[in-house]
N, C-alpha and C positions, 0 to 999 in steps of 0.2 A: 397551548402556546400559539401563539398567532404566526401565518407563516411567512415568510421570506419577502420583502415586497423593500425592494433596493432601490435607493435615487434614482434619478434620470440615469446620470452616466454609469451607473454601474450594471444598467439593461444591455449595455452592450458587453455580449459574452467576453471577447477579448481582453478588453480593461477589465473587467469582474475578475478572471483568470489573472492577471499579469498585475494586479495593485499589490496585492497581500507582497508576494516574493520581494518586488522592488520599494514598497515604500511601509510596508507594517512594522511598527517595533514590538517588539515579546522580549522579556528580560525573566531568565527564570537561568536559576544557577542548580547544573548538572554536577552528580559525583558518578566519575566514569568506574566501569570494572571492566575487566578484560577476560573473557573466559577462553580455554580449551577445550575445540569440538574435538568429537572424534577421532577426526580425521586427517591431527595435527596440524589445526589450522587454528586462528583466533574467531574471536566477533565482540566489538566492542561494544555494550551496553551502559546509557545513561541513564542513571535512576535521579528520580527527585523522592526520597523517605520522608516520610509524615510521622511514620510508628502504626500507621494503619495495617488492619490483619485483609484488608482489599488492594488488589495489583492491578494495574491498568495497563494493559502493553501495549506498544503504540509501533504500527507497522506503516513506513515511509514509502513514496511512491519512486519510480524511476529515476536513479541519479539524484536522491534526495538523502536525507540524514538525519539526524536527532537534532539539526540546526534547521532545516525547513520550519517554515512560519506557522503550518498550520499542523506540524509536532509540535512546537512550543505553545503555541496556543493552547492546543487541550491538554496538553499534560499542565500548564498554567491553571487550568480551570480547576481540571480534575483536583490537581492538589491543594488548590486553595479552601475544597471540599474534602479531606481528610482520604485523599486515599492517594497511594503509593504508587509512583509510575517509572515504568521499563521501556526507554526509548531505544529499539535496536537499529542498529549500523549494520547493515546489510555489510557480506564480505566486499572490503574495496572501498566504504564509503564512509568510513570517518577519518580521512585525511592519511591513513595510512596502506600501501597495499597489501592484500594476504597472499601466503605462501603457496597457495595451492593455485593449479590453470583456472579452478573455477571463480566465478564471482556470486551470481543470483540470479535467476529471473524469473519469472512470472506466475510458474508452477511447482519450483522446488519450494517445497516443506519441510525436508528435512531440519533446517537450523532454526525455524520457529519452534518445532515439535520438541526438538532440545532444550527452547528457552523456557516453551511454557512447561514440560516435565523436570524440568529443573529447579524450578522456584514453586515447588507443591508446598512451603507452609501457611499460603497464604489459604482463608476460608473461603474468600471468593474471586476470581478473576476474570475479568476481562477483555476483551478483544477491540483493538480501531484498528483499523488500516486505509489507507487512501494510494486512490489509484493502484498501480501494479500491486502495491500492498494489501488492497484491498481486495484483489482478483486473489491473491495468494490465503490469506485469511477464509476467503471462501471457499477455496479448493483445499484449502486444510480442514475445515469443517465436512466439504462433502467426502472427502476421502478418509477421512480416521477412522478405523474402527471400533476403540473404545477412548470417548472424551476422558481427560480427566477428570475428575470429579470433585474437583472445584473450579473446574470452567462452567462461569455461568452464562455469560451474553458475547453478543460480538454486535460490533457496525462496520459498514464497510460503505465504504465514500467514496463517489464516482468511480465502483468499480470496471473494467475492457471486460465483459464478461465475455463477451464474442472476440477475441485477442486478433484476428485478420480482421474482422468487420472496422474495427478501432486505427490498427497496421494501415488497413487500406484509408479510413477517412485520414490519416495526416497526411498522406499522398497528396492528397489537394490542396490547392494554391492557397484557401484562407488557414490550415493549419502548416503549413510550411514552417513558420516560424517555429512551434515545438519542436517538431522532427530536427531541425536543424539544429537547438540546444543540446535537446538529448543526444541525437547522433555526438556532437564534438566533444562532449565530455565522455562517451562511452571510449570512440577512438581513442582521445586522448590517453585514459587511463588503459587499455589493452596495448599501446605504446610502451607506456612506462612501465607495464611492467613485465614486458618480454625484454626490456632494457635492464631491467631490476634482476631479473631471475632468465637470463641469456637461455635459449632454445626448451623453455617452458612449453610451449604449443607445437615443436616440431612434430608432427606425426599426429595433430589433433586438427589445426588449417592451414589454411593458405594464406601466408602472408604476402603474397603477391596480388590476391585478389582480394584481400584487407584494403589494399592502398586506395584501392578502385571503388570502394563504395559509400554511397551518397543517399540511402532509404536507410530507415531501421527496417525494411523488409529486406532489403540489401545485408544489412548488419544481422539480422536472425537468419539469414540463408548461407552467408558466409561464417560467419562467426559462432551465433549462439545452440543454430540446431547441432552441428556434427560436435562441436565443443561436448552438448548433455547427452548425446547418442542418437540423436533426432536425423530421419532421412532427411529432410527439408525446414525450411520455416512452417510451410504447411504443417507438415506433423507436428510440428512443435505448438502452432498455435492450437490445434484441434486439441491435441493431447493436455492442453494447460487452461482451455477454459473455463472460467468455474460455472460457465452457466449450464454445463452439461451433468453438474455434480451440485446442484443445487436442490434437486430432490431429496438428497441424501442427510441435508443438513435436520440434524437432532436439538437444535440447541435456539433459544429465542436471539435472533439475527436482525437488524434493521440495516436495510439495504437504502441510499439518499443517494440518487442521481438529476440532478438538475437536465431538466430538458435541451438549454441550451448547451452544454458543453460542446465545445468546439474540437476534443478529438474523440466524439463516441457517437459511430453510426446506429441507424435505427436496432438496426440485430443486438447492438450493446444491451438493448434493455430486457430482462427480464419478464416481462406481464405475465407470461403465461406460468415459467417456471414460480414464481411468488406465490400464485395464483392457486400453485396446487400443493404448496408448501405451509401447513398453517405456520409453521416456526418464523418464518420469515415473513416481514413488513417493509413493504417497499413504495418510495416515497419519490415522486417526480417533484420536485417544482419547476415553473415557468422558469425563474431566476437562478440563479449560483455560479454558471461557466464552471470549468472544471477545479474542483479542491477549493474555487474562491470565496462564495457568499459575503463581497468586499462590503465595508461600510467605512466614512470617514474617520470613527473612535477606532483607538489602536483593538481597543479588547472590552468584554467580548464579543466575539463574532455571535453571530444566529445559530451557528447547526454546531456550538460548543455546548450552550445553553443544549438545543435538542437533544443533541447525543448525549447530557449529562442525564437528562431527564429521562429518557429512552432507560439507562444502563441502570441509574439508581435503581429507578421502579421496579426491573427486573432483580436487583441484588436484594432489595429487599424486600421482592415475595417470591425466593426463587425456591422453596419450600413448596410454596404453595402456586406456583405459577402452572398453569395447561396452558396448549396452543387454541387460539380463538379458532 
């Protein structure tokens, strides 16, 4: 397949990043199911069924949903290719809040590990995630002990593999604009639901020092480290990056980060750990900005096609598949 080589205006990272969200249409009709974790809490999951004995699970990046463009997109693709897709709703993020102080972030596995040991009848599965999803996908691959054994492939789409390296580039003045989205919808939703569920977080943070901040390095030092047990952001980012757990990975992985993305500093990329990982294939292009690969046709994108082609291949010789 030929690679990425986008009009004029979509070389600029920015607009490449920010088309898909604000002007893409995807029309694909979700049947929701509701499950019970453990830990008396929910997670909403969309499926789109074919009758395929193949599951595709699709893992959403920060403050995003089973309504993000570019989950609807490849669960579009995927399905219109016969195979079955499990869009999940991170705790918090399909329009509803959950009961518990926790919500997600960037290293818990837990409620993947549940999704995907829970839907064992399919013969082969799959792994997408993008962005923070796709750092989590990763860190779920390097840390598992035993995969399950109908986990065949994963991709993982402009994954923060270095999660400060990432933290610190939206600091800067030309990602500003992200930081600023993600931040208002994070607060907004820790708002409501200490409103919802009145002295949830007493004795977990400060909501005094909530009011005050204006970084998500602000928001994982105040909010998300002491929330998961973490001393600092610090620990938390070290502790959650999957590029330190990327040796570990047992499973044929394709890793796609476009060079320009505009919140992933140089540490974000991988070379050396891919490098020493035959399972893993990692793939820069010139083009994409972050999650975008824009083009003016609604569908479909370039890296659905890729990533279809990547997953088939492996699904059907994963019998016979070895790392190159």
């Amino acid at each position: 397949m030929t690679d990425y080589t986008p009009s004029f205006i979509f070389k600029n990272k920015h607009i490449n990043t920010c088309f898909p969200t604000l002007f893409r249409k995807i029309e694909i009709k979700y049947e929701r199911e509701r499950i019970e974790t453990p830990d008396n809490d929910f997670l909403d999951l969309d499926w789109v069924k074919t009758g395929s004995d193949k599951l595709l699970i699709l893992c959403h990046g920060l403050e995003g949903s089973s309504n993000s463009k570019y989950i609807k997109g490849m669960a579009k693709y995927f399905s219109e290719r016969n195979w079955d897709i499990l869009a999940i709703n991170y705790r918090g993020c399909s329009e509803e809040i959950n009961k518990q102080p926790y919500f997600y972030n960037s290293g818990c596995t837990k409620d993947l590990t549940f999704v995907v040991e829970k839907y064992n009848k399919y013969s082969t599965i799959g792994i997408v995630g993008f962005s923070l999803g796709a750092n989590l996908i990763l860190r779920y691959l390097g840390t598992c002990e035993h995969y399950p054994k109908n986990l065949a492939v994963a991709t993982a789409v402009s994954p923060p593999c270095n999660l400060l390296c990432s933290a610190e580039k939206m600091k800067a003045s030309a990602s500003l604009i992200y930081q600023n989205q993600f931040l208002k919808s994070l607060k907004e939703k820790v708002i409501r639901k200490n409103k919802l569920y009145p002295g949830i977080y007493k004795n977990l943070i400060d909501l005094n020092k909530f009011q005050k901040i204006k970084t998500l390095m602000e928001f994982d030092e105040i909010f998300t480290a002491p929330l998961y047990g973490y001393s600092s952001s610090y620990e938390y980012y070290e502790k959650n990056s999957s590029i330190h757990t990327l040796k570990n990975i047992k499973i044929p992985t394709y890793i796609l980060m476009p060079l320009d993305d505009p919140i992933m500093g140089s540490d974000c990329y991988p070379y050396k750990e891919s490098e020493n990982n035959s399972y893993i294939q990692l793939e820069t292009p010139e083009f994409g900005g972050h999650i975008g690969f824009s083009q003016l046709e609604d569908f479909p994108y370039w890296h659905e096609q890729k990533i279809y082609d990547y997953i088939n291949k492996i699904s059907e010789n994963k019998k016979t598949w070895v790392p190159s």
